[in-house]
N, CA, C and O atoms as CSV, one atom per row, in Angstrom:
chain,resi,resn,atom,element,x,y,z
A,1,UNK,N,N,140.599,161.739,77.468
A,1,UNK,CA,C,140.483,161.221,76.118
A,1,UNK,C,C,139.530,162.105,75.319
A,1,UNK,O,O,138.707,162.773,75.944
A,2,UNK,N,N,139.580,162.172,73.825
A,2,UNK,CA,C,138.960,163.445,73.244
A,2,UNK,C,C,138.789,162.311,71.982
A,2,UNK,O,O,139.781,161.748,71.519
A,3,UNK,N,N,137.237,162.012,71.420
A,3,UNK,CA,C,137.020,161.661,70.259
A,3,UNK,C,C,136.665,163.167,69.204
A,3,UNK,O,O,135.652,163.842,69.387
A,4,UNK,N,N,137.159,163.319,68.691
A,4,UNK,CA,C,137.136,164.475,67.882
A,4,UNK,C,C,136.687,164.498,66.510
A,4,UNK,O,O,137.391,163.694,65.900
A,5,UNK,N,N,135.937,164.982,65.814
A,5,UNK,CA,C,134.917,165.036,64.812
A,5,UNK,C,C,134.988,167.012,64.148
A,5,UNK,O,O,134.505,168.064,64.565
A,6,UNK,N,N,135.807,166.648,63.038
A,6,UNK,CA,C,135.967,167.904,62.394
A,6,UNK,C,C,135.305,168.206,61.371
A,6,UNK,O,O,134.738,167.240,60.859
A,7,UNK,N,N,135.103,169.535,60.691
A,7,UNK,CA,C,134.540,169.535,59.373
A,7,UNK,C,C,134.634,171.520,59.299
A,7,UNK,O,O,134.208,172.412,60.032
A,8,UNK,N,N,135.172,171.498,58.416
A,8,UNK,CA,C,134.818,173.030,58.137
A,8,UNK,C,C,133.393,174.077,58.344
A,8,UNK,O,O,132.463,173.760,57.602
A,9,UNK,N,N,133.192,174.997,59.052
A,9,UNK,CA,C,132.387,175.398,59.487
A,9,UNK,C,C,131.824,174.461,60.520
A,9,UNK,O,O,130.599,174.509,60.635
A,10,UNK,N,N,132.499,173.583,61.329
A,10,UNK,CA,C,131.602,173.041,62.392
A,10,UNK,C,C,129.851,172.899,62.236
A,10,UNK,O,O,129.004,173.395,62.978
A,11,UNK,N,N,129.634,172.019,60.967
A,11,UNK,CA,C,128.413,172.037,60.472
A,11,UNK,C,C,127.715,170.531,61.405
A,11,UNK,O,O,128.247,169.641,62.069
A,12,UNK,N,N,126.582,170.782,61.099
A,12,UNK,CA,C,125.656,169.326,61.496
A,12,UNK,C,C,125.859,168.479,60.439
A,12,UNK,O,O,124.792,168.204,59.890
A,13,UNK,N,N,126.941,167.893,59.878
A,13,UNK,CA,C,126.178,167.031,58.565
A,13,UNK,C,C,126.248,165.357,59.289
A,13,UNK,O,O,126.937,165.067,60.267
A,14,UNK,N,N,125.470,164.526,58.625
A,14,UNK,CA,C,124.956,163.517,58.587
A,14,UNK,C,C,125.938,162.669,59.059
A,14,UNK,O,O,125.566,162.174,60.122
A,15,UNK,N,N,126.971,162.313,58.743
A,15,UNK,CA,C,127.831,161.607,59.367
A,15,UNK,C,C,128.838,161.961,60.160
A,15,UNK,O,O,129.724,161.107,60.209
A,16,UNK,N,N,129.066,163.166,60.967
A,16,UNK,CA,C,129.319,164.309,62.124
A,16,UNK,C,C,128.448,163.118,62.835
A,16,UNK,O,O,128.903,162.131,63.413
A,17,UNK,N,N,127.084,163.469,62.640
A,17,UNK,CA,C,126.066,163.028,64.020
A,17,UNK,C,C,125.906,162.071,64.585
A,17,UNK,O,O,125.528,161.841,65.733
A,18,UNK,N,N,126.458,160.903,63.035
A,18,UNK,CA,C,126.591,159.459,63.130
A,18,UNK,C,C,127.733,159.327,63.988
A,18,UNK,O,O,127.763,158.293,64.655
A,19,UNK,N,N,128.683,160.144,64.125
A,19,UNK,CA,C,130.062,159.365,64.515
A,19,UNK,C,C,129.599,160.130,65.972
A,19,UNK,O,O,129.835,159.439,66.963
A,20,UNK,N,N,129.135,161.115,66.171
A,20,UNK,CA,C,128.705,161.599,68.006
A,20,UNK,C,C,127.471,160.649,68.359
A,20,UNK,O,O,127.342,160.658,69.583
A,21,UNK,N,N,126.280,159.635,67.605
A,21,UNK,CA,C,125.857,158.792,68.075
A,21,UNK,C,C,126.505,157.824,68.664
A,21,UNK,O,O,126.286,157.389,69.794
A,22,UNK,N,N,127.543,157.372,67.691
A,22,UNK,CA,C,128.536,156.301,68.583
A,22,UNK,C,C,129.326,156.754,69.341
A,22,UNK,O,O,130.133,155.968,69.836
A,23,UNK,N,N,129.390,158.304,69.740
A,23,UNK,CA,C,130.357,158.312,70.943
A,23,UNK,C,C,129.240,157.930,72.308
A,23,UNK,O,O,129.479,157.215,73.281
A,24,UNK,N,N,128.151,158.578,72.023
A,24,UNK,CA,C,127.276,158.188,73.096
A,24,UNK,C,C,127.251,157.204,73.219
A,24,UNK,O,O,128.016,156.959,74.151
A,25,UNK,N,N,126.675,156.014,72.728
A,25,UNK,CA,C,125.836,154.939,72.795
A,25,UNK,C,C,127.385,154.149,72.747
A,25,UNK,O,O,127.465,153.393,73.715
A,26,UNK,N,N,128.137,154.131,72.230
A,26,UNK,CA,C,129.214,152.688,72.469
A,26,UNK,C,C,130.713,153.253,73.671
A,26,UNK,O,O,131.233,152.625,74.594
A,27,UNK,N,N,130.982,154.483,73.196
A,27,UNK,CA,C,132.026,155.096,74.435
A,27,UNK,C,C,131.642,155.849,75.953
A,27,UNK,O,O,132.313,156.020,76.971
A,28,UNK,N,N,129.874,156.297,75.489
A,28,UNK,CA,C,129.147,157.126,77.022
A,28,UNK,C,C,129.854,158.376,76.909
A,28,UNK,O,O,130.282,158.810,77.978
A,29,UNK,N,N,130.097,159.107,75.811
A,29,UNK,CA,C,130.543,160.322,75.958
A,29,UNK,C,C,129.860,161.180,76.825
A,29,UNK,O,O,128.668,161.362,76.577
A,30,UNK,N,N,130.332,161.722,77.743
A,30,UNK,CA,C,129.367,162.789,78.595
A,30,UNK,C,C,129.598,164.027,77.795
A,30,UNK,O,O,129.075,164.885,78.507
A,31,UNK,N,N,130.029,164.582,76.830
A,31,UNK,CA,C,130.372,165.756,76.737
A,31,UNK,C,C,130.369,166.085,75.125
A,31,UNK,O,O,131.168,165.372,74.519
A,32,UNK,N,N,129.639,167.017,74.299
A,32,UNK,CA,C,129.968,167.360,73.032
A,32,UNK,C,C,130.038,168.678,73.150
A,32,UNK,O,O,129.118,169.435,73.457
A,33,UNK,N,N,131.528,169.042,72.817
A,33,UNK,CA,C,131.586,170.556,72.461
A,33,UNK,C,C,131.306,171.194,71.303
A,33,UNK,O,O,131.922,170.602,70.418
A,34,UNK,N,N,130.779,171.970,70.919
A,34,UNK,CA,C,130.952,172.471,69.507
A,34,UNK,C,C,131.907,173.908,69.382
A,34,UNK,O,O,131.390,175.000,69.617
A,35,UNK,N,N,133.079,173.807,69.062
A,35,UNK,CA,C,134.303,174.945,69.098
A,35,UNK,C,C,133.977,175.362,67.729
A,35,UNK,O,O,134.117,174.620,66.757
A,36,UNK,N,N,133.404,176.935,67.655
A,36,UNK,CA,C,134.173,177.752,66.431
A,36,UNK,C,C,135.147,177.971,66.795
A,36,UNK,O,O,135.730,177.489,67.766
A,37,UNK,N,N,135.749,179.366,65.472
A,37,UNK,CA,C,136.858,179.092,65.872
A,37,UNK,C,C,137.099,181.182,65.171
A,37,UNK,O,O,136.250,181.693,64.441
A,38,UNK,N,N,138.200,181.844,65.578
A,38,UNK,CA,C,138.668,182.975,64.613
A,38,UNK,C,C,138.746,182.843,63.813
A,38,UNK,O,O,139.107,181.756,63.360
A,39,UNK,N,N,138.399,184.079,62.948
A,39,UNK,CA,C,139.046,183.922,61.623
A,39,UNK,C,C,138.413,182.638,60.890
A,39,UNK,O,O,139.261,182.359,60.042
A,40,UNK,N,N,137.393,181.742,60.782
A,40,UNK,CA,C,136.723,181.131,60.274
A,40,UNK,C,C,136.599,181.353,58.703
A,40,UNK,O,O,136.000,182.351,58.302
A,41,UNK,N,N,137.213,180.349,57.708
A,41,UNK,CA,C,137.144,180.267,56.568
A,41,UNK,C,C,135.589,180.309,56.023
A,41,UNK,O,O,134.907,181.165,55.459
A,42,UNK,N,N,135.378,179.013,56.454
A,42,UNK,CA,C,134.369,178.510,55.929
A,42,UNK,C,C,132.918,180.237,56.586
A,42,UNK,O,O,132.658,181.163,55.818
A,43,UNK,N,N,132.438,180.154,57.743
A,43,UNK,CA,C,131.947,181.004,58.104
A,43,UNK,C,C,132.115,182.216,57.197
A,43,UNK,O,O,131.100,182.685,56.683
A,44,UNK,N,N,133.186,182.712,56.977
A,44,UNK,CA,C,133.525,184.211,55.719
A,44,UNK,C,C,133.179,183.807,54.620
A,44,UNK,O,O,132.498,184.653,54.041
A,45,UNK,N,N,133.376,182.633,53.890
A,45,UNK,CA,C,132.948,182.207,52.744
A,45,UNK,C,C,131.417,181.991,52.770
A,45,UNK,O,O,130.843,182.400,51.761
A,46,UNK,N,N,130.706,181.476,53.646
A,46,UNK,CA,C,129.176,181.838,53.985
A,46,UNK,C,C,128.980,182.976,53.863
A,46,UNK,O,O,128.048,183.129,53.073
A,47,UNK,N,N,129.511,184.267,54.368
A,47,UNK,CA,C,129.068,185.210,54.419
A,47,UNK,C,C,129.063,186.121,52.899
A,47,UNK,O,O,128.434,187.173,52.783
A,48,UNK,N,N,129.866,185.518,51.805
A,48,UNK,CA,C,130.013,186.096,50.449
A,48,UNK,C,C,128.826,185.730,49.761
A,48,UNK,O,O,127.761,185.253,50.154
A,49,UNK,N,N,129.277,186.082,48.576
A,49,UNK,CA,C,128.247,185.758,47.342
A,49,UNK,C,C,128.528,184.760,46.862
A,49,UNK,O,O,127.628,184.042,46.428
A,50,UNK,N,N,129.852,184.376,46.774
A,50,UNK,CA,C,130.102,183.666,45.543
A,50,UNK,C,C,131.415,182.522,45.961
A,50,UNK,O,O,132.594,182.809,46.168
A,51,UNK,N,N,131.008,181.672,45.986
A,51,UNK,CA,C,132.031,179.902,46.073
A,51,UNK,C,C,132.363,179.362,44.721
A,51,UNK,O,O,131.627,179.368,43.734
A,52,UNK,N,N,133.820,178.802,44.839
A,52,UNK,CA,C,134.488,178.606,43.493
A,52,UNK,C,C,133.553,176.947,43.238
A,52,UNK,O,O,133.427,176.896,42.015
A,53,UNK,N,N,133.142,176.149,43.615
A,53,UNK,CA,C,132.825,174.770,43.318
A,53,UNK,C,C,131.025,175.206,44.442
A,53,UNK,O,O,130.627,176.029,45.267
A,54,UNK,N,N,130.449,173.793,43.571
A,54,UNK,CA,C,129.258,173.503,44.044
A,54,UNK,C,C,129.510,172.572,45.331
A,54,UNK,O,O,128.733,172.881,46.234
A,55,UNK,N,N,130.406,171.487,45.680
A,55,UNK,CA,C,130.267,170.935,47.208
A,55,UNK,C,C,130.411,172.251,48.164
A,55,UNK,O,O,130.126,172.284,49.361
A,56,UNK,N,N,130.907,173.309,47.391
A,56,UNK,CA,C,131.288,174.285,48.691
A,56,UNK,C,C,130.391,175.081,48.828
A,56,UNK,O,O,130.377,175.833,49.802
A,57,UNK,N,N,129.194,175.108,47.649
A,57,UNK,CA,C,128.325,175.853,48.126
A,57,UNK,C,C,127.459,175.047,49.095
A,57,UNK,O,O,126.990,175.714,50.018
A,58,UNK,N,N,127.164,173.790,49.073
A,58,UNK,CA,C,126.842,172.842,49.306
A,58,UNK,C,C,126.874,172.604,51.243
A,58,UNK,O,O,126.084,172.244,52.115
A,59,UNK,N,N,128.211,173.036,51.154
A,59,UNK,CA,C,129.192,172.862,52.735
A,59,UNK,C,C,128.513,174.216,53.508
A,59,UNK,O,O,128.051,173.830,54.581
A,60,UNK,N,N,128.289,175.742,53.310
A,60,UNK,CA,C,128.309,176.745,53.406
A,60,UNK,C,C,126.570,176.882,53.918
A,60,UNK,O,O,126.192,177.614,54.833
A,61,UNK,N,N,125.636,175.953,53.047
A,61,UNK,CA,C,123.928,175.807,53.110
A,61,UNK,C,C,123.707,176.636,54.706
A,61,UNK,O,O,123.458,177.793,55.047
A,62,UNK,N,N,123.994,175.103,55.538
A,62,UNK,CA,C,123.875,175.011,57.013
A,62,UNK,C,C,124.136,176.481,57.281
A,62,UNK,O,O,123.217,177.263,57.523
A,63,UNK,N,N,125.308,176.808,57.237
A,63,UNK,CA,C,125.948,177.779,57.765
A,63,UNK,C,C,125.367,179.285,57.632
A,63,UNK,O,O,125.344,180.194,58.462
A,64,UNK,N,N,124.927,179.228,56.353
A,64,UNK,CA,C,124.172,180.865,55.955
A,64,UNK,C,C,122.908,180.714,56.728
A,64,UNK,O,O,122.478,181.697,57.331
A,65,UNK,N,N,122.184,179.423,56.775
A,65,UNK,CA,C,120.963,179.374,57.871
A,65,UNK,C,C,121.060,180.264,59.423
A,65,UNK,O,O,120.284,180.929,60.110
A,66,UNK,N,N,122.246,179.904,59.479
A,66,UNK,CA,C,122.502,180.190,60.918
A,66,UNK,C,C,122.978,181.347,61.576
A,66,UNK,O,O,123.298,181.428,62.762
A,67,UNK,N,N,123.006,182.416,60.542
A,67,UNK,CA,C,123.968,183.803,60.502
A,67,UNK,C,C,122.922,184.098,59.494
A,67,UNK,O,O,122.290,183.434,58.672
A,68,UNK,N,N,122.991,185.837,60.007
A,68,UNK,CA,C,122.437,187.022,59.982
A,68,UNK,C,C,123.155,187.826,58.419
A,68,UNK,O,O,124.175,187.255,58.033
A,69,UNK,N,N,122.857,188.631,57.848
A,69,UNK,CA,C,123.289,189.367,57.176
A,69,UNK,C,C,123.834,190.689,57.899
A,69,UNK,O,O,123.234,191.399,58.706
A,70,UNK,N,N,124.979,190.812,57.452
A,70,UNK,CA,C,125.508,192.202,58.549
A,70,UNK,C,C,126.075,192.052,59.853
A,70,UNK,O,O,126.509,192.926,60.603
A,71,UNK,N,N,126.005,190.765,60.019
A,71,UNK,CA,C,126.778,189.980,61.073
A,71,UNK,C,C,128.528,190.499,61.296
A,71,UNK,O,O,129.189,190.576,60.260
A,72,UNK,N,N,128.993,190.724,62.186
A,72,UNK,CA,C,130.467,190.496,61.983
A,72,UNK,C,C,131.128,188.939,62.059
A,72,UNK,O,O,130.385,188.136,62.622
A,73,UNK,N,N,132.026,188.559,61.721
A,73,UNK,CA,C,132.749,187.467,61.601
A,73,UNK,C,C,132.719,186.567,62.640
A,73,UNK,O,O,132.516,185.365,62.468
A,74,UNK,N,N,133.002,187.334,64.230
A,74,UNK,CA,C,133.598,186.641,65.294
A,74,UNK,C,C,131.710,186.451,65.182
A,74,UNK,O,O,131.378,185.390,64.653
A,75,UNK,N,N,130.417,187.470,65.675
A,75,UNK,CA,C,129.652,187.108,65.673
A,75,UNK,C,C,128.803,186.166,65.312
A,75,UNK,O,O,127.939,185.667,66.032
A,76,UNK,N,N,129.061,185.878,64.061
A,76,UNK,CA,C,128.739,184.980,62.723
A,76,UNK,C,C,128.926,183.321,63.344
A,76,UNK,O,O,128.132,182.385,63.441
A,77,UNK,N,N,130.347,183.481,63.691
A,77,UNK,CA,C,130.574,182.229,63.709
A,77,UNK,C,C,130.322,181.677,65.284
A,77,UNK,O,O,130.610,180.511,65.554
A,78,UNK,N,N,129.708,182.682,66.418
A,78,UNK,CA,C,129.255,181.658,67.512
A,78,UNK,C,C,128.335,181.559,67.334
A,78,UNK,O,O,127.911,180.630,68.022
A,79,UNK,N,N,127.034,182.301,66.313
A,79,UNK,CA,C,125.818,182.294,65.685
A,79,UNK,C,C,125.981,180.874,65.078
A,79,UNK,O,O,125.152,180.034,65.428
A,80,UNK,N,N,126.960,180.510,64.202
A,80,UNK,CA,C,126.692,179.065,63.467
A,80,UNK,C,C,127.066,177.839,64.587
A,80,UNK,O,O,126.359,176.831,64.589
A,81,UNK,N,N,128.217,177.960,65.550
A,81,UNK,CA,C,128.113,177.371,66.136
A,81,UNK,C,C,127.334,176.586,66.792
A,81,UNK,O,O,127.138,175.370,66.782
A,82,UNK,N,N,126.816,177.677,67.505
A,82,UNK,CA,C,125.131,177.515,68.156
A,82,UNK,C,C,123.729,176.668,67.513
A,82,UNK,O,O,122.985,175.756,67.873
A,83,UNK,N,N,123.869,177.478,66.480
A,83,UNK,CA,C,122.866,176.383,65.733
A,83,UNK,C,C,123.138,175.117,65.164
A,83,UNK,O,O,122.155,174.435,64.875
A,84,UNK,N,N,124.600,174.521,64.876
A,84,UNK,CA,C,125.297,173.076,64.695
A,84,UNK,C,C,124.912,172.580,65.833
A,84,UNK,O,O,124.848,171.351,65.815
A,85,UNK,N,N,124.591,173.149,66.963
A,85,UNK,CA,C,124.618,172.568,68.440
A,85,UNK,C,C,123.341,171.899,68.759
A,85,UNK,O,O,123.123,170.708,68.982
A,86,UNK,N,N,122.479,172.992,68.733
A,86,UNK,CA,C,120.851,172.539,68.459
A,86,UNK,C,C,120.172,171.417,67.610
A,86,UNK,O,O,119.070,170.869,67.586
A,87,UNK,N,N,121.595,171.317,66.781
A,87,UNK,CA,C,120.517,170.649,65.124
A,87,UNK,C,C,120.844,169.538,65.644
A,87,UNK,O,O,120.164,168.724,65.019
A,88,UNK,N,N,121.705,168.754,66.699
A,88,UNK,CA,C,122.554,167.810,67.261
A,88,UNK,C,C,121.357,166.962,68.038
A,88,UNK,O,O,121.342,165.731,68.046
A,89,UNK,N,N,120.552,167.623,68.560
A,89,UNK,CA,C,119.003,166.706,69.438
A,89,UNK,C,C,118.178,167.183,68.262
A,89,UNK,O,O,117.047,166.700,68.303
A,90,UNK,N,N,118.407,168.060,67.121
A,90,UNK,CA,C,116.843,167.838,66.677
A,90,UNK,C,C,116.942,167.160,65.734
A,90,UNK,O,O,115.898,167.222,65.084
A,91,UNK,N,N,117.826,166.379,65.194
A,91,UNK,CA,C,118.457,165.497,64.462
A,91,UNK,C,C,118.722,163.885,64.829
A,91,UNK,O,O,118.316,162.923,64.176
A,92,UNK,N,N,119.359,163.863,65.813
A,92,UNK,CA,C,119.399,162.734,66.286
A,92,UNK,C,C,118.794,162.349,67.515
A,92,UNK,O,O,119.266,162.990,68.455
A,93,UNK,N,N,117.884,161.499,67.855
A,93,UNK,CA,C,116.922,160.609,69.094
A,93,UNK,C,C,118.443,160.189,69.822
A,93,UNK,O,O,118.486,160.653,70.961
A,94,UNK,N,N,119.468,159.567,69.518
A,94,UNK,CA,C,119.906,159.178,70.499
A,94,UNK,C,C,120.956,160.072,71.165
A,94,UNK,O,O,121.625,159.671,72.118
A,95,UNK,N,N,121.119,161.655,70.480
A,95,UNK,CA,C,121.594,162.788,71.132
A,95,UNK,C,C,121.051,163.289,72.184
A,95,UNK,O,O,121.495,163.503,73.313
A,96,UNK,N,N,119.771,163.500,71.575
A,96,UNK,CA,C,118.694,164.196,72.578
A,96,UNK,C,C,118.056,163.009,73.726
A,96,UNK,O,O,117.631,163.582,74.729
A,97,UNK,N,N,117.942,161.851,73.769
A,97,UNK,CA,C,117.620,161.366,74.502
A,97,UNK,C,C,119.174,161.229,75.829
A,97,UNK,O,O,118.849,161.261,77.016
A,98,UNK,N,N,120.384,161.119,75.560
A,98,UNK,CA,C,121.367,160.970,76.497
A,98,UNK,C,C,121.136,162.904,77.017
A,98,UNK,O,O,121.186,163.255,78.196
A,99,UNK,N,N,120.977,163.556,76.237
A,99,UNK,CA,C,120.877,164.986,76.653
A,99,UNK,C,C,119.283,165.046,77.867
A,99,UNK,O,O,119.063,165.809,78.808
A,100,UNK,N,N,118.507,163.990,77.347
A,100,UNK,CA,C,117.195,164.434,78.448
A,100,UNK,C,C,117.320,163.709,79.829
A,100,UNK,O,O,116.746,163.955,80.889
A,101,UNK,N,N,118.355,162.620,79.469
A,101,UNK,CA,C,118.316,161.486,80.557
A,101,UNK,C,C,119.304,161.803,81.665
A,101,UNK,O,O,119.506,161.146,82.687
A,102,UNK,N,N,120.214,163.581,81.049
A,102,UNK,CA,C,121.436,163.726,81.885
A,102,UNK,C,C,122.289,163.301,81.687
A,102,UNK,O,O,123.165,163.635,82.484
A,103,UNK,N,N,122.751,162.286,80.558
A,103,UNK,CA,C,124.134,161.256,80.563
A,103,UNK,C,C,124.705,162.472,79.182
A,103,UNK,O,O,125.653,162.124,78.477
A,104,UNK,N,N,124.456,162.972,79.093
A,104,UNK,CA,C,125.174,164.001,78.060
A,104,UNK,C,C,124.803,165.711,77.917
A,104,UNK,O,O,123.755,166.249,77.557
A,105,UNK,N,N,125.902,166.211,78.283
A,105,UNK,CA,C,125.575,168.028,77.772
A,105,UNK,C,C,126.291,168.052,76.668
A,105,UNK,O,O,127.084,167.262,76.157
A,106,UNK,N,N,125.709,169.519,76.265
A,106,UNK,CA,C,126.529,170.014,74.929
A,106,UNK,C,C,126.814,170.861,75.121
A,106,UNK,O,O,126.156,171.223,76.096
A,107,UNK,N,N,127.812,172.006,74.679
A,107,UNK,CA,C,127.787,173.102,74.878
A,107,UNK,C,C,128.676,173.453,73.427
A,107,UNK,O,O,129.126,172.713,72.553
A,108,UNK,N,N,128.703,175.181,73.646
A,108,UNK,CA,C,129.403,175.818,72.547
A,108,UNK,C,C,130.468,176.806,72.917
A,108,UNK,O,O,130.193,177.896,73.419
A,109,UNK,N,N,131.737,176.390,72.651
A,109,UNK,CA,C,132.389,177.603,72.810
A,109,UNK,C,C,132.760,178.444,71.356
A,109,UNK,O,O,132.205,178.338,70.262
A,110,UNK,N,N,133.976,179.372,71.789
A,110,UNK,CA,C,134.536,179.623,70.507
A,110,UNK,C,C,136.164,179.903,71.129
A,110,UNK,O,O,136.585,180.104,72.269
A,111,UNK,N,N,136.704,179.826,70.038
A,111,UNK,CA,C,138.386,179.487,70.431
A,111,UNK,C,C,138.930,180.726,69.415
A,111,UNK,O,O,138.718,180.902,68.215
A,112,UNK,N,N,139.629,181.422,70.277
A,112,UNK,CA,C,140.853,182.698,69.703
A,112,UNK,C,C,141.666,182.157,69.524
A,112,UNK,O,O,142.323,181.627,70.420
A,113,UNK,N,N,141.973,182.073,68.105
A,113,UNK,CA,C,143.173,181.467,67.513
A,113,UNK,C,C,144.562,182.259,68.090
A,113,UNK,O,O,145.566,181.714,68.549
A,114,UNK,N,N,144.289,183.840,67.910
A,114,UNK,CA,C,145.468,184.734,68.747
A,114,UNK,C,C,146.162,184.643,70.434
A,114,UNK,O,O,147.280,184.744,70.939
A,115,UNK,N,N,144.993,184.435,70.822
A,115,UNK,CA,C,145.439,184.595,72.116
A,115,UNK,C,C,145.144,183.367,72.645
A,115,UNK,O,O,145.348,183.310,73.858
A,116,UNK,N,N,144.603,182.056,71.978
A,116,UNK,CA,C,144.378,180.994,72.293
A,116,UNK,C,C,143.644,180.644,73.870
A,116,UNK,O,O,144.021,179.858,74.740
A,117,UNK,N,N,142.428,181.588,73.832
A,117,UNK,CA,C,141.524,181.662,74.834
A,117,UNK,C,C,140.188,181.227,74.221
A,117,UNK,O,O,139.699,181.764,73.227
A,118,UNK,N,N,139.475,179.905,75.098
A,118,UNK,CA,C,138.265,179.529,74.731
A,118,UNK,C,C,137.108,180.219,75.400
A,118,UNK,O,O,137.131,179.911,76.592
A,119,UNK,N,N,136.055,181.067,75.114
A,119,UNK,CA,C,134.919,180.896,76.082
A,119,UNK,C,C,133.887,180.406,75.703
A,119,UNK,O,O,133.695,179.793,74.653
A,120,UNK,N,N,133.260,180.612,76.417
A,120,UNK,CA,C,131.541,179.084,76.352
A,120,UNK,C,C,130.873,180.147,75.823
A,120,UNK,O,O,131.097,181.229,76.365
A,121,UNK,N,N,129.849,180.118,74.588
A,121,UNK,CA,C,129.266,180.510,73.906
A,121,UNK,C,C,127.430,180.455,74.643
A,121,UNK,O,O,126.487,180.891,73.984
């Protein structure tokens, strides 16, 4: 079974964390992956200057935190990954506490859209 929680750029936002609190605490999720992905929209659009609307600059915040300038793309985006991953216990007590107690890992991969190969980040 897979409760699944999407959002462009695989960001930390606020109700992402809410809906992986209740996978812990009411389903016992043992497991949060965080999958980038190729070819990442959102991630390339972080990496520009310039977004057509303000929610999207908005969406993109997280993401430029987490990536380098001069980054390449594929790089970029297990860089943001990674840090969506982290912000997951330093954000939420009842992430990090199933993460200290053992009843939950996290991990990060990233997924080739081409060749449709995942590895662990």
């Amino acid at each position: 079974d897979l409760f699944v929680i999407r959002s462009a750029g695989n960001t930390a936002f606020d109700d992402a964390i809410a809906s992986m609190e209740f996978g812990v605490l009411a389903l016992k999720t043992p497991l949060i992956l965080v999958m980038g992905h190729s070819a990442c929209g959102a991630v390339k659009a972080a990496q520009g200057d310039e977004l057509p609307t303000p929610l999207l600059t908005e969406l993109v915040k997280p993401i430029r935190a987490a990536i380098q300038p001069g980054q390449d793309l594929e790089t970029a985006t297990k860089a943001n990954a990674s840090y969506a991953a982290k912000q997951l216990t330093a954000r939420s007590e009842v992430i990090k506490d199933a993460v200290d107690n053992g009843t939950l890992q996290i991990v990060v991969g990233y997924f080739d859209i081409g060749s449709g190969k995942v590895t662990m980040v």
